[in-house]
PDB file of the backbone (N, CA, C, O) and the ligand in Angstrom, with CONECT records:
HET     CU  A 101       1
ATOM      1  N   UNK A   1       0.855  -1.194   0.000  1.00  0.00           N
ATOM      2  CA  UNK A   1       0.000   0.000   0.000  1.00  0.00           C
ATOM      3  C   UNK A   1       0.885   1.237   0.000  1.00  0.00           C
ATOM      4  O   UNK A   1       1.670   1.312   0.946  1.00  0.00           O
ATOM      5  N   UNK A   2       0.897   2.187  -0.865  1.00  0.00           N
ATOM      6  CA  UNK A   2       1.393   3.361  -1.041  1.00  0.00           C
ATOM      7  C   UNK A   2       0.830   4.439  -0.717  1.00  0.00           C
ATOM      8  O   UNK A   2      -0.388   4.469  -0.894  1.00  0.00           O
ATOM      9  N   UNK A   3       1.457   5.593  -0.178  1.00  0.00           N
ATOM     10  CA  UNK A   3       0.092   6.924  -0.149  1.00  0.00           C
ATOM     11  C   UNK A   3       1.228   7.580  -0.478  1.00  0.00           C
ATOM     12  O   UNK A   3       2.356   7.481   0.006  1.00  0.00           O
ATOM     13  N   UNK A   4       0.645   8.536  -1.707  1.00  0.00           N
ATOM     14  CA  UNK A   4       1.502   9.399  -2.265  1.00  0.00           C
ATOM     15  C   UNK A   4       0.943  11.278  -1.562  1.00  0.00           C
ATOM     16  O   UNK A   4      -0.091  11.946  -1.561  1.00  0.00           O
ATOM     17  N   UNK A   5       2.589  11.462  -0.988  1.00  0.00           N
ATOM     18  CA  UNK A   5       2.502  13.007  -0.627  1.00  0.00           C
ATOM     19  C   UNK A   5       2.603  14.141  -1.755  1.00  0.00           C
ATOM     20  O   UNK A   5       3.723  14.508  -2.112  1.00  0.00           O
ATOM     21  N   UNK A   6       1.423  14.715  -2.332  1.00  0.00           N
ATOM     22  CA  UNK A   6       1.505  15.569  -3.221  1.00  0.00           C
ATOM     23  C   UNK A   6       0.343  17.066  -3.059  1.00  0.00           C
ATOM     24  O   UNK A   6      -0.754  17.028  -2.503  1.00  0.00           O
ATOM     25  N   UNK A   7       0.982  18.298  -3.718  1.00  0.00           N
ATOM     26  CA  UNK A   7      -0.121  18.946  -2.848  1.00  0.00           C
ATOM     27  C   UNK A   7      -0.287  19.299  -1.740  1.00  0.00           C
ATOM     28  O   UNK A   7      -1.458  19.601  -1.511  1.00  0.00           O
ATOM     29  N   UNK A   8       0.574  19.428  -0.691  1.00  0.00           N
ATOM     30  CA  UNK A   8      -0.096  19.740   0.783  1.00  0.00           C
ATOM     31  C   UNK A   8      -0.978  18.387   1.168  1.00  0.00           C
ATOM     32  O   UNK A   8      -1.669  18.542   2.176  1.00  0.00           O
ATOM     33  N   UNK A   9      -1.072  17.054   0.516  1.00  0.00           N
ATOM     34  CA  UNK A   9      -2.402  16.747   1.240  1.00  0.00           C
ATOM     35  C   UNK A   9      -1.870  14.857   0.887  1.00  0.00           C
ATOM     36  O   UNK A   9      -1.377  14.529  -0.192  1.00  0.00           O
ATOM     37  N   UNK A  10      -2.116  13.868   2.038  1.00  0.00           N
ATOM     38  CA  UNK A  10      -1.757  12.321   1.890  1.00  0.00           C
ATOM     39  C   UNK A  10      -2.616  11.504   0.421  1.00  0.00           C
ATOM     40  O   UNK A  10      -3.761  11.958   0.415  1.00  0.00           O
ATOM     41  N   UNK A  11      -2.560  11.195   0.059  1.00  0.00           N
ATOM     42  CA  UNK A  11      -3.156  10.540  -1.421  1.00  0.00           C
ATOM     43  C   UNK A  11      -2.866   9.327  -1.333  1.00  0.00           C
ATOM     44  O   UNK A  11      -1.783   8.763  -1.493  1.00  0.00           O
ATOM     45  N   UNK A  12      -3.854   8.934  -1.074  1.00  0.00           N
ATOM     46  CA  UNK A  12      -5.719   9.354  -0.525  1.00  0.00           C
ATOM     47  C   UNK A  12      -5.427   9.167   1.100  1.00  0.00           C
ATOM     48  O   UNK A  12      -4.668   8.329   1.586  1.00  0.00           O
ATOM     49  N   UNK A  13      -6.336  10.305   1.933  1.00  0.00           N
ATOM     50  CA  UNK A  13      -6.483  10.811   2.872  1.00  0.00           C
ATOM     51  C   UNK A  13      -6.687   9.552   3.852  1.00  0.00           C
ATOM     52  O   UNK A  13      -6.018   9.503   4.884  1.00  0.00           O
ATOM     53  N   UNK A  14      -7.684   8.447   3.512  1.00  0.00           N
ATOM     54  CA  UNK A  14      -7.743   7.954   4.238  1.00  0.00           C
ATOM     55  C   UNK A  14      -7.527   6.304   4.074  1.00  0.00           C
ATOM     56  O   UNK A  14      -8.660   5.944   4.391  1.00  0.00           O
ATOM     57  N   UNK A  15      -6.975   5.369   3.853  1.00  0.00           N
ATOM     58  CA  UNK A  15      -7.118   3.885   3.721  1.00  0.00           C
ATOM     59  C   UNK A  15      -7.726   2.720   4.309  1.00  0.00           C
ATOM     60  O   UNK A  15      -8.467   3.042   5.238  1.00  0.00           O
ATOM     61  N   UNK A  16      -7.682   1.594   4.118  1.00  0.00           N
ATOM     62  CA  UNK A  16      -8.588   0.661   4.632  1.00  0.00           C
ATOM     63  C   UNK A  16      -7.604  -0.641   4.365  1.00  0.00           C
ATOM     64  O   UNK A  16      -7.597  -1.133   3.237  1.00  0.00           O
ATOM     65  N   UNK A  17      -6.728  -1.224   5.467  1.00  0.00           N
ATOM     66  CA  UNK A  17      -5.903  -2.396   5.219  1.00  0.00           C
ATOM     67  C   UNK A  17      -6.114  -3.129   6.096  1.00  0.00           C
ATOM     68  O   UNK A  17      -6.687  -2.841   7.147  1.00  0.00           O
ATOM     69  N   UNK A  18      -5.422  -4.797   5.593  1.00  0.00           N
ATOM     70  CA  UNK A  18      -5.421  -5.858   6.360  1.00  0.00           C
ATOM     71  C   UNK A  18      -4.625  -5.533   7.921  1.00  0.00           C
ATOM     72  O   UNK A  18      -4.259  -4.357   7.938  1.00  0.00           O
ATOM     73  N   UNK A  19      -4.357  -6.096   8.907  1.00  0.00           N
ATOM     74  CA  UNK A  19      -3.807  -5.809   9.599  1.00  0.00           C
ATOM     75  C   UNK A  19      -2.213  -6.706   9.423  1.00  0.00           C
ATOM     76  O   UNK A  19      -2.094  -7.732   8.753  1.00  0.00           O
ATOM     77  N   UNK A  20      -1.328  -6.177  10.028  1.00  0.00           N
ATOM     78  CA  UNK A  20       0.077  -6.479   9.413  1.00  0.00           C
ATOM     79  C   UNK A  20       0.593  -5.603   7.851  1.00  0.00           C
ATOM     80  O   UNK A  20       1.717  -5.499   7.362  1.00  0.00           O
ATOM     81  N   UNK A  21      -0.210  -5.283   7.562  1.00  0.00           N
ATOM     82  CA  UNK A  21       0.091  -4.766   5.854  1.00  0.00           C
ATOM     83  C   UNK A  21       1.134  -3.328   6.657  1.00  0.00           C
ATOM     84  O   UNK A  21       1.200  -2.635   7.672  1.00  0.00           O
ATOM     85  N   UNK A  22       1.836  -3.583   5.244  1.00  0.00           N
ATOM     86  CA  UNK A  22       3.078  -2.616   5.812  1.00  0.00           C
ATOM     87  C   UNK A  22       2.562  -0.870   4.378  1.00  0.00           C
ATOM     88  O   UNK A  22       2.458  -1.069   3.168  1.00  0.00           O
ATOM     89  N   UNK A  23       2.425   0.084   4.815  1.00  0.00           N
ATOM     90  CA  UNK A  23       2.337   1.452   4.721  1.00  0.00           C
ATOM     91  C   UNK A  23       3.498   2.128   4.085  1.00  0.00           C
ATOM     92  O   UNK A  23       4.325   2.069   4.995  1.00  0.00           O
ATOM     93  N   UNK A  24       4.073   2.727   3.102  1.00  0.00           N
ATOM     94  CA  UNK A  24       4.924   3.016   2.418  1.00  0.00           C
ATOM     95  C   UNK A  24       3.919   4.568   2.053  1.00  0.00           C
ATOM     96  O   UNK A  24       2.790   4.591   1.563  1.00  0.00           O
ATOM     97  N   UNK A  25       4.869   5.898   2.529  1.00  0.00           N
ATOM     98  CA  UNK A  25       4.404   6.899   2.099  1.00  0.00           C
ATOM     99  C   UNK A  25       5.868   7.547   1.198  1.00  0.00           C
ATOM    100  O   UNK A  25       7.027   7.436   1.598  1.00  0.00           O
ATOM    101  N   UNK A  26       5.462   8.172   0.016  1.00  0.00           N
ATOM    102  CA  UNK A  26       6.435   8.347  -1.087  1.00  0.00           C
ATOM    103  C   UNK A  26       5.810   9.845  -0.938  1.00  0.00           C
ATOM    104  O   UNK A  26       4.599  10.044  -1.040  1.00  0.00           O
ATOM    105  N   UNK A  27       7.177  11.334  -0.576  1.00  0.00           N
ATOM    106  CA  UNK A  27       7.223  12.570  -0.877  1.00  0.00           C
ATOM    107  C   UNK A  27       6.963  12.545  -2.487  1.00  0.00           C
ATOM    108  O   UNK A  27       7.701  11.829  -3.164  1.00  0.00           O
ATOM    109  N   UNK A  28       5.818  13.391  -3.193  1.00  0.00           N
ATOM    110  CA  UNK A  28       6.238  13.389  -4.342  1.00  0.00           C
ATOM    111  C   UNK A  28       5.997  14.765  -4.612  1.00  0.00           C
ATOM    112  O   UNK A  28       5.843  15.122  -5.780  1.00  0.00           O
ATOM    113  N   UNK A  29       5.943  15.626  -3.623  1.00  0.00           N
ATOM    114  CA  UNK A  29       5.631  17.037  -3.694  1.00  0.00           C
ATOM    115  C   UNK A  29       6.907  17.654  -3.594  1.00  0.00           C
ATOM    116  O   UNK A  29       7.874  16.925  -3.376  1.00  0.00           O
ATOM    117  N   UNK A  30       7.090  19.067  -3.735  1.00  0.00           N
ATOM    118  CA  UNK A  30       8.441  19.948  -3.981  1.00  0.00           C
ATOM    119  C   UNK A  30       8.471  20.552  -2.978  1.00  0.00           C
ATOM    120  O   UNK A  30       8.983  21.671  -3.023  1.00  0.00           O
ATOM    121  N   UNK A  31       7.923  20.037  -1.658  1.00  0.00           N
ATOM    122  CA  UNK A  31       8.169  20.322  -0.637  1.00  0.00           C
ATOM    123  C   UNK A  31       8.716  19.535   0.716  1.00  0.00           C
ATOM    124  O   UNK A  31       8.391  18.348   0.728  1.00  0.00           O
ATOM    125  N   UNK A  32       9.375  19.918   1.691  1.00  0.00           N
ATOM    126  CA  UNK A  32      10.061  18.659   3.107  1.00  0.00           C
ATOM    127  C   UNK A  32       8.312  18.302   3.348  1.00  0.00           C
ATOM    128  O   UNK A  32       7.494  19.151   2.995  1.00  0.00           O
ATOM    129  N   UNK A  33       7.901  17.138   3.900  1.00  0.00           N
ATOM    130  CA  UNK A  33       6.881  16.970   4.641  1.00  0.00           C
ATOM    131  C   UNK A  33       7.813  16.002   5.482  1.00  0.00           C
ATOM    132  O   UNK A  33       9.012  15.725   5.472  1.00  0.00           O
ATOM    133  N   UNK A  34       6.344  15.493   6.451  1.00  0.00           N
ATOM    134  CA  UNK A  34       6.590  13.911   7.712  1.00  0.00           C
ATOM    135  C   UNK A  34       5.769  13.575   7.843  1.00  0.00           C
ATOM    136  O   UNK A  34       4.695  14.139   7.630  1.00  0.00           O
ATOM    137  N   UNK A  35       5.982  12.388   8.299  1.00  0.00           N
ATOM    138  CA  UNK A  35       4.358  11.540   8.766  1.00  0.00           C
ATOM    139  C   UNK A  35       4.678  11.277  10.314  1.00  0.00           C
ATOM    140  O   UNK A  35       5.601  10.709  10.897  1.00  0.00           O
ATOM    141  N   UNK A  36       3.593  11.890  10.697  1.00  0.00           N
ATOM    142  CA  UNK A  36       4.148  11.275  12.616  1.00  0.00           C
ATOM    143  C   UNK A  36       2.535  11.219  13.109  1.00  0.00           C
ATOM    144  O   UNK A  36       1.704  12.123  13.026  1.00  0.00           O
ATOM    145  N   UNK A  37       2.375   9.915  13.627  1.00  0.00           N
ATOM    146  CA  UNK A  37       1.588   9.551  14.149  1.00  0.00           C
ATOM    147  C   UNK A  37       0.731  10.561  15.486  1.00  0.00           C
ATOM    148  O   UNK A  37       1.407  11.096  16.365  1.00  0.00           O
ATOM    149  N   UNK A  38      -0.084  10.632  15.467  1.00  0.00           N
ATOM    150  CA  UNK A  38      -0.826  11.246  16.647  1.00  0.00           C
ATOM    151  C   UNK A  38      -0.621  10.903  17.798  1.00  0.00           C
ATOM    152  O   UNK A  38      -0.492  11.626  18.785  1.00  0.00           O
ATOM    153  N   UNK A  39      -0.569   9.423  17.701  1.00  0.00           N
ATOM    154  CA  UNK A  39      -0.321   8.640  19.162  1.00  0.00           C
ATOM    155  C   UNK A  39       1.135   8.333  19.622  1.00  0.00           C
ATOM    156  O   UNK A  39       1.307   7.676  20.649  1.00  0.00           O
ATOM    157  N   UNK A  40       2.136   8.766  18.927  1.00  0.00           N
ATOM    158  CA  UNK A  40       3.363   9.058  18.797  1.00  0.00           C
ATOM    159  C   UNK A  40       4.108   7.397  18.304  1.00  0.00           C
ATOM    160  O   UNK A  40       5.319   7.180  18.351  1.00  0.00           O
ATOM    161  N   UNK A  41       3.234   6.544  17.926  1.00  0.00           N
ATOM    162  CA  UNK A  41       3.821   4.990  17.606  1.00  0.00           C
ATOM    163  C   UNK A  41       4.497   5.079  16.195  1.00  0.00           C
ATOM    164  O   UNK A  41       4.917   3.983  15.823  1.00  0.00           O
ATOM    165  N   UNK A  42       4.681   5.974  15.431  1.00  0.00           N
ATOM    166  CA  UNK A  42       5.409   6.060  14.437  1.00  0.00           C
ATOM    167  C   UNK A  42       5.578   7.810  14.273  1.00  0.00           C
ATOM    168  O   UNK A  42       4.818   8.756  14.475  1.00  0.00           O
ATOM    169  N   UNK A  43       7.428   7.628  13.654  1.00  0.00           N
ATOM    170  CA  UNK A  43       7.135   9.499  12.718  1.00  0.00           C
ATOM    171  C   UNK A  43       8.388   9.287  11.998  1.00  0.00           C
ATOM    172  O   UNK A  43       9.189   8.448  12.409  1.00  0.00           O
ATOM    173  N   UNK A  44       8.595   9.924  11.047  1.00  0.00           N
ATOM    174  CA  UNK A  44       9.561   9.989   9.856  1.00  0.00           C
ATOM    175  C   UNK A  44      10.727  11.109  10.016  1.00  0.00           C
ATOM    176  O   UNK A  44      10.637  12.098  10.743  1.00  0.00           O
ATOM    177  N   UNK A  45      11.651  10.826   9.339  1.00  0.00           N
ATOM    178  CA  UNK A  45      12.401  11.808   9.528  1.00  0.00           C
ATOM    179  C   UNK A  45      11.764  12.758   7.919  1.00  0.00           C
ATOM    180  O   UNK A  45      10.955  12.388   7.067  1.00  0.00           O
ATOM    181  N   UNK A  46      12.477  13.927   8.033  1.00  0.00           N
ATOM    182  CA  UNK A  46      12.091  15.086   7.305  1.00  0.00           C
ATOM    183  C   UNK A  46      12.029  14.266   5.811  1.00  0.00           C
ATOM    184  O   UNK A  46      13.086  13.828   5.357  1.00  0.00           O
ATOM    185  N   UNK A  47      10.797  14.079   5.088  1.00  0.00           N
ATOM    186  CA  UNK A  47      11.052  13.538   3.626  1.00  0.00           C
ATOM    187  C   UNK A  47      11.190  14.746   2.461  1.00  0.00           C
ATOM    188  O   UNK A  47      10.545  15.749   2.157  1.00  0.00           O
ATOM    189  N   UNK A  48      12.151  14.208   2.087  1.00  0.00           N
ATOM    190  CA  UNK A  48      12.219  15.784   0.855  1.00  0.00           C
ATOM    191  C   UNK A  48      11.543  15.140  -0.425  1.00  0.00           C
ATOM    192  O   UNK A  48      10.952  14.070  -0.280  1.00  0.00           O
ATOM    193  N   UNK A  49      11.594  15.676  -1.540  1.00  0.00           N
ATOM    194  CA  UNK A  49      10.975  15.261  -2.570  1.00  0.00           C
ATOM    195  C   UNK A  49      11.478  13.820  -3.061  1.00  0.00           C
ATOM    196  O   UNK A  49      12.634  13.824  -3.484  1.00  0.00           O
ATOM    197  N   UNK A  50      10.891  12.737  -3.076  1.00  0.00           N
ATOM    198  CA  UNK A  50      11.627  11.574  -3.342  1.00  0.00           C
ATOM    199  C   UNK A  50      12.128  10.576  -2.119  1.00  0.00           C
ATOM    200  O   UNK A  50      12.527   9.413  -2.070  1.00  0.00           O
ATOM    201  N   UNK A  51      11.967  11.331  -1.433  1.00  0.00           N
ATOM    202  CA  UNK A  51      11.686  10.257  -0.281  1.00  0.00           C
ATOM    203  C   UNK A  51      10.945   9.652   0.454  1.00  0.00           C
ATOM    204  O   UNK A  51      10.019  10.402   0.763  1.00  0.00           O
ATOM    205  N   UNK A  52      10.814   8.369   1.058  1.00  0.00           N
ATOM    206  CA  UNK A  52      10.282   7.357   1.478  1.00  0.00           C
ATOM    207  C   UNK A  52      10.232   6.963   2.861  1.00  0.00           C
ATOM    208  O   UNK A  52      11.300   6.721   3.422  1.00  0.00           O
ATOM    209  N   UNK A  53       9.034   6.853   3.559  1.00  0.00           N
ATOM    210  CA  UNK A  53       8.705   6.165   5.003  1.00  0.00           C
ATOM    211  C   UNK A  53       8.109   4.965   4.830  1.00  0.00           C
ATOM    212  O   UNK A  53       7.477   4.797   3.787  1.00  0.00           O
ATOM    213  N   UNK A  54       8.153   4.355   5.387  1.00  0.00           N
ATOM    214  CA  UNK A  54       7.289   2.642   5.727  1.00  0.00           C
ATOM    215  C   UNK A  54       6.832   2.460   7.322  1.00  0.00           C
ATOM    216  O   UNK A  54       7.425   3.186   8.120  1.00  0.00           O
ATOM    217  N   UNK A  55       5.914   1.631   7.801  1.00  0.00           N
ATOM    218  CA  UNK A  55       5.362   1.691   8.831  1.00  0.00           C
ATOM    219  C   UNK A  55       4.459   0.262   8.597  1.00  0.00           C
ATOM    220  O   UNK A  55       3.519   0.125   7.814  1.00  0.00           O
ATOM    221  N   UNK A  56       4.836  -0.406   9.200  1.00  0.00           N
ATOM    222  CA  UNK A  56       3.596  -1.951   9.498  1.00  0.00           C
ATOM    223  C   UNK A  56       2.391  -1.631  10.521  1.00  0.00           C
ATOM    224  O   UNK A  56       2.492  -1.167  11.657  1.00  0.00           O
ATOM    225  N   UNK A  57       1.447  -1.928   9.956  1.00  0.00           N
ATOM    226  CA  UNK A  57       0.405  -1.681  10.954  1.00  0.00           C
ATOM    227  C   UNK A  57      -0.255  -2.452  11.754  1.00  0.00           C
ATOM    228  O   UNK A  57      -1.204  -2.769  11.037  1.00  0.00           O
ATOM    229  N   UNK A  58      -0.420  -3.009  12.816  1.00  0.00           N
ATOM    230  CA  UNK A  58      -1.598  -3.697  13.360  1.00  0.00           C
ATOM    231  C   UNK A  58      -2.430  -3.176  14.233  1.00  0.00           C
ATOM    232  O   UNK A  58      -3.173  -4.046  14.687  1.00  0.00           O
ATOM    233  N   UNK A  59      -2.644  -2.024  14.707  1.00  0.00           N
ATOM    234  CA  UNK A  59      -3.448  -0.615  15.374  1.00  0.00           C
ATOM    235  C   UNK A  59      -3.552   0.410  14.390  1.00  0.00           C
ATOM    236  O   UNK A  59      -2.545   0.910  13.889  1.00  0.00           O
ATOM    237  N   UNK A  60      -4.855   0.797  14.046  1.00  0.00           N
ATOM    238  CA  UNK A  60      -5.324   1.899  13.152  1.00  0.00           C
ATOM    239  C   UNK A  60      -4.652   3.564  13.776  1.00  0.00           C
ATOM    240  O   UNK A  60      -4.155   3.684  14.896  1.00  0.00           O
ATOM    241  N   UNK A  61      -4.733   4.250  13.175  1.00  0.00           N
ATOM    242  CA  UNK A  61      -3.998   5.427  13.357  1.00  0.00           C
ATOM    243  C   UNK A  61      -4.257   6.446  12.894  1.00  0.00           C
ATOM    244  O   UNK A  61      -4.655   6.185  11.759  1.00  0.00           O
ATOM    245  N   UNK A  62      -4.298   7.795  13.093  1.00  0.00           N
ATOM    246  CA  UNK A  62      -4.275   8.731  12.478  1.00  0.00           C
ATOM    247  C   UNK A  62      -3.054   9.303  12.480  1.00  0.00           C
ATOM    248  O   UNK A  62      -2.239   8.841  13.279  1.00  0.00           O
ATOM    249  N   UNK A  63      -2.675  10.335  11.673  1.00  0.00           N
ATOM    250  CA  UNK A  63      -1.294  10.692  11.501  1.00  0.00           C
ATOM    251  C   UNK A  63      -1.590  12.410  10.572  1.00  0.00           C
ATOM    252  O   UNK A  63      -2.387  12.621   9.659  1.00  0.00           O
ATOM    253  N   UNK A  64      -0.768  13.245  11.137  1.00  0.00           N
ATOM    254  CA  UNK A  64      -0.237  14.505  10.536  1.00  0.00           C
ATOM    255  C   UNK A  64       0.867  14.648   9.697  1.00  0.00           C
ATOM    256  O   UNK A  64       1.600  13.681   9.906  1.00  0.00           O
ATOM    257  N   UNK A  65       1.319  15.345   8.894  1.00  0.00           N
ATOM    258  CA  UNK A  65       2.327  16.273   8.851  1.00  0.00           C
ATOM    259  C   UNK A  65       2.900  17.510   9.998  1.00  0.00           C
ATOM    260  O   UNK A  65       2.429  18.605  10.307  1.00  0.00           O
ATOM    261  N   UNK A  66       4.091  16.790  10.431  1.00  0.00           N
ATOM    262  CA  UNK A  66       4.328  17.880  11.586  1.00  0.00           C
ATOM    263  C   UNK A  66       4.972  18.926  11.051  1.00  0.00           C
ATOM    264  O   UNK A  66       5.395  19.635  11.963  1.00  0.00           O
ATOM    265  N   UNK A  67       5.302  19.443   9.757  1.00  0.00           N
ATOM    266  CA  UNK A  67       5.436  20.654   9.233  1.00  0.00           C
ATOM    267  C   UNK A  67       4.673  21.545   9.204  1.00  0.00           C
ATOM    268  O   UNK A  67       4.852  22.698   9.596  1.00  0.00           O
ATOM    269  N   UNK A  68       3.293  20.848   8.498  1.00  0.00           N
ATOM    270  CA  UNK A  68       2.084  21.603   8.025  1.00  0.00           C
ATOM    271  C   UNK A  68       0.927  20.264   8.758  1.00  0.00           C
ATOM    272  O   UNK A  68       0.721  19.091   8.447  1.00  0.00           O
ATOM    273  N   UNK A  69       0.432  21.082   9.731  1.00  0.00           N
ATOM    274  CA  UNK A  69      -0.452  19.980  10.860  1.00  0.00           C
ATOM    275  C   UNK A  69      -1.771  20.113  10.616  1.00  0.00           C
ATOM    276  O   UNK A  69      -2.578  19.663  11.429  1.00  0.00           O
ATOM    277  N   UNK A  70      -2.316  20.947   9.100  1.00  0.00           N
ATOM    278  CA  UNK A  70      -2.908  20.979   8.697  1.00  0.00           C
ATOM    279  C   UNK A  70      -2.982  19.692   7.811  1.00  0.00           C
ATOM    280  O   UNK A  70      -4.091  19.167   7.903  1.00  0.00           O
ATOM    281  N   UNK A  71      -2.175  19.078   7.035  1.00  0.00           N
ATOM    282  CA  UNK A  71      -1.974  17.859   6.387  1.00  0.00           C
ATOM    283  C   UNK A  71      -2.653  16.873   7.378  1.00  0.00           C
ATOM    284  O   UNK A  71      -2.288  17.058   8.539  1.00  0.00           O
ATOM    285  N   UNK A  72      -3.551  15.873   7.204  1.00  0.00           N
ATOM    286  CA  UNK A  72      -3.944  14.666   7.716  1.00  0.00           C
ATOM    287  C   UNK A  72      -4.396  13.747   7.059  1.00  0.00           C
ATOM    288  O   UNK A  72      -5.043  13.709   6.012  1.00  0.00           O
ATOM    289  N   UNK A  73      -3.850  12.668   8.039  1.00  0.00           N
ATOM    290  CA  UNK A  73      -4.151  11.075   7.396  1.00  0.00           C
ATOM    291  C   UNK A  73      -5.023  10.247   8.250  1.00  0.00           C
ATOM    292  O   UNK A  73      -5.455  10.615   9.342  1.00  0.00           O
ATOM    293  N   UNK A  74      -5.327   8.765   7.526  1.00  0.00           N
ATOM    294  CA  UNK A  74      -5.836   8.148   8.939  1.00  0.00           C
ATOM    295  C   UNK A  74      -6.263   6.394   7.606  1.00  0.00           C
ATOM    296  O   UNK A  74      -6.758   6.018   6.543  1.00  0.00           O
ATOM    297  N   UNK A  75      -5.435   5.939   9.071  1.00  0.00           N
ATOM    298  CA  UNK A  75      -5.165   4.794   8.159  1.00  0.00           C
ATOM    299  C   UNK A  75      -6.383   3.519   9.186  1.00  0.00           C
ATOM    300  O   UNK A  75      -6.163   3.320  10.381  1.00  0.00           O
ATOM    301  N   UNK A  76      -7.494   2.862   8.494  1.00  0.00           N
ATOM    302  CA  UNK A  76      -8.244   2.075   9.033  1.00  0.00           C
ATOM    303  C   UNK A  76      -7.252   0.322   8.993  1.00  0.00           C
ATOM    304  O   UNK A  76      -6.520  -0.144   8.119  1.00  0.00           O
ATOM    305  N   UNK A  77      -7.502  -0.005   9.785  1.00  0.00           N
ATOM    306  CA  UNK A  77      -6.823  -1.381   9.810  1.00  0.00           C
ATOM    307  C   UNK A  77      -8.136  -2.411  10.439  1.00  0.00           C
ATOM    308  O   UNK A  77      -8.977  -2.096  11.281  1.00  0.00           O
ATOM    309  N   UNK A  78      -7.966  -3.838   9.653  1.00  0.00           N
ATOM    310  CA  UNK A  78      -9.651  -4.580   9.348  1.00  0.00           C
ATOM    311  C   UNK A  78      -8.421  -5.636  10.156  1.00  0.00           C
ATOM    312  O   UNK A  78      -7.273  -5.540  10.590  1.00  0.00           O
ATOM    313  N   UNK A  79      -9.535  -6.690  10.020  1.00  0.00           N
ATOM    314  CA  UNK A  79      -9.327  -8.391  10.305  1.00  0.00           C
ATOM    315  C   UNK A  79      -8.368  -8.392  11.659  1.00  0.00           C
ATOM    316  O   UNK A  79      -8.009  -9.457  12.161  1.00  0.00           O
TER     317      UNK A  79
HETATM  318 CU    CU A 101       3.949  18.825   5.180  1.00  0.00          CU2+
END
């Protein structure tokens, strides 16, 4: 599962995965973003354009951009 950072905004905002499925977010915007969890169980270092986070899930999550904390995500996790 991929979510592409483009725009100010996670693509697509929100997902729906198995549990264990591993999360891969790809910068593809011309700007630094991060992904850091709300609940603090995951966060990225600074991604510049072209760079890459991963994260396995088995607890659902929501998650920001701690640059722009206006950016939000939120990842549903099933089974
Ligand atoms: Cu950002």
């Amino acid at each position: 599962m991929t979510i592409r950072i483009v725009d100010f905004a996670f693509e697509p905002e929100m997902v729906e995965i198995a549990v264990g499925t591993t999360v891969e977010w790809v910068n593809e915007d011309s700007f630094t973003h991060t992904v850091d969890a709300d609940d603090g169980s995951f966060a990225s270092e600074d991604l510049d354009t072209g760079d890459r986070f991963s994260f396995q899930f088995t607890e659902p999550g929501t998650y920001i951009c701690g640059i722009h904390p206006s950016m939000m995500g939120a990842i549903v996790v099933t089974g």
